[in-house]
C-alpha positions as CSV (number, residue, x, y, z in Angstrom):
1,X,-0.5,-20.5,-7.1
2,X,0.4,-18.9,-3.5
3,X,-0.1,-15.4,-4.6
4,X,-4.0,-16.5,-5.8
5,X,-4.6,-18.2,-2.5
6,X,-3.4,-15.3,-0.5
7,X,-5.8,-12.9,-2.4
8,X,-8.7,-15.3,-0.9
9,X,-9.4,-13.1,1.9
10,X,-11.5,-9.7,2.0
11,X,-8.6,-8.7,5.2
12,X,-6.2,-9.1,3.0
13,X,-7.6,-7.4,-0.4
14,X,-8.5,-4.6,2.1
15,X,-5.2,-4.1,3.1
16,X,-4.1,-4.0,-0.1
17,X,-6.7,-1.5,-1.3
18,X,-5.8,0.6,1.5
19,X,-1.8,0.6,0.5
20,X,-2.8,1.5,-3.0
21,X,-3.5,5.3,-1.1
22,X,-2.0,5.1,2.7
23,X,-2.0,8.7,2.8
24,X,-5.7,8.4,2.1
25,X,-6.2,6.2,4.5
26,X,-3.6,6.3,7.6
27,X,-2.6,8.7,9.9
28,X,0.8,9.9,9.9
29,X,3.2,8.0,11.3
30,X,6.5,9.0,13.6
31,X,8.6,7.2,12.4
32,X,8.2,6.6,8.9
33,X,6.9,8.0,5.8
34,X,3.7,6.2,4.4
35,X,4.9,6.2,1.0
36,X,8.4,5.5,0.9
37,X,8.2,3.2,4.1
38,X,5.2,2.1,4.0
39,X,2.5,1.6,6.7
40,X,3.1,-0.1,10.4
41,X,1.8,-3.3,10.9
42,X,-0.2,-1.4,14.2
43,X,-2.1,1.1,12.5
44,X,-3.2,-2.1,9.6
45,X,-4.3,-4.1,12.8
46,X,-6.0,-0.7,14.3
47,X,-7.6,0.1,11.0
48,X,-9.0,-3.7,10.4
49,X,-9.6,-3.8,14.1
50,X,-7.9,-7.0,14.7
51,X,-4.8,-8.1,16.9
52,X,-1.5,-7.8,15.8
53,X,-0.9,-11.1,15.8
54,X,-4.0,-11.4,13.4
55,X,-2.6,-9.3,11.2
56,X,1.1,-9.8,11.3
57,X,-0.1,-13.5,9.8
58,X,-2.1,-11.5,7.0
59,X,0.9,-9.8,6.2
60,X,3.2,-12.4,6.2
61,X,1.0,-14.5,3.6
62,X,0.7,-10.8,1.1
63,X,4.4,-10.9,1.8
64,X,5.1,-14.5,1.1
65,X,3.1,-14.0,-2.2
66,X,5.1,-11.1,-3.1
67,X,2.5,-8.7,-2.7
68,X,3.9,-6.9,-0.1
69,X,7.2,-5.8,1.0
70,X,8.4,-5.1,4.1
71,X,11.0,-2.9,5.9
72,X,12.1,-2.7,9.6
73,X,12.8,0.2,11.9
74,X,13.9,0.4,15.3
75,X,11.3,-2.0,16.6
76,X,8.3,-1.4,14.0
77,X,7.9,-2.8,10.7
78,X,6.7,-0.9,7.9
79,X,4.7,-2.3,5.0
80,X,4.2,-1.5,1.3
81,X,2.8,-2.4,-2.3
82,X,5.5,-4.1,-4.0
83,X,4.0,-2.7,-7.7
84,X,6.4,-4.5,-10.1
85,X,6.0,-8.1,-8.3
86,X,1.7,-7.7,-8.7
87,X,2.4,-6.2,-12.0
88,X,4.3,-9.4,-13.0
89,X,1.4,-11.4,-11.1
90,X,-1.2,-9.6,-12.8
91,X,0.8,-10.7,-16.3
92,X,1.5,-14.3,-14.9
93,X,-2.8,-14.4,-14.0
94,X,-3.3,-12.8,-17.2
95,X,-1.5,-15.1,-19.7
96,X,-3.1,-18.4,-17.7
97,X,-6.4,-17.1,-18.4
């Protein structure tokens, strides 16, 4: 199941943690609100102290497992929690076991 494997990293649990709350743990941003946009892929990479290429591949494998959703503007991409797809994951993990 890709949305197990992708939870096999503590980066990527931590950025997950941290979306739960981004005002909680993010500066605000310029061009986006951390809530309803979600949080730039820089400030994740700054936070986890990584490279962005580091972290753009931890994103695209929370996104991939539908943990994540992204949305672009002007040339930053914004990430949040997609809640009803780890809801239905949760379910999906949840009925298996």
């Amino acid at each position: 199941m890709k949305s197990v494997r992708a939870l096999g990293n503590e980066r990527r649990l931590q950025i997950l943690e941290w979306l739960k709350q981004p005002k909680q743990h993010f500066p605000p941003q310029r061009d986006g609100d951390l809530v309803k946009d979600g949080v730039c892929g820089l400030l994740i990479a700054r936070k986890l102290r990584v490279s962005q290429p580091a972290v753009t591949q931890h994103l695209k494998i929370l996104s991939q497992a539908g943990f994540l959703r992204s949305k672009r503007t002007r040339k930053w991409t914004f990430y949040k929690r997609d809640e009803k797809a780890i809801k239905a994951i949760r379910d999906a993990i949840s009925e298996t076991l």
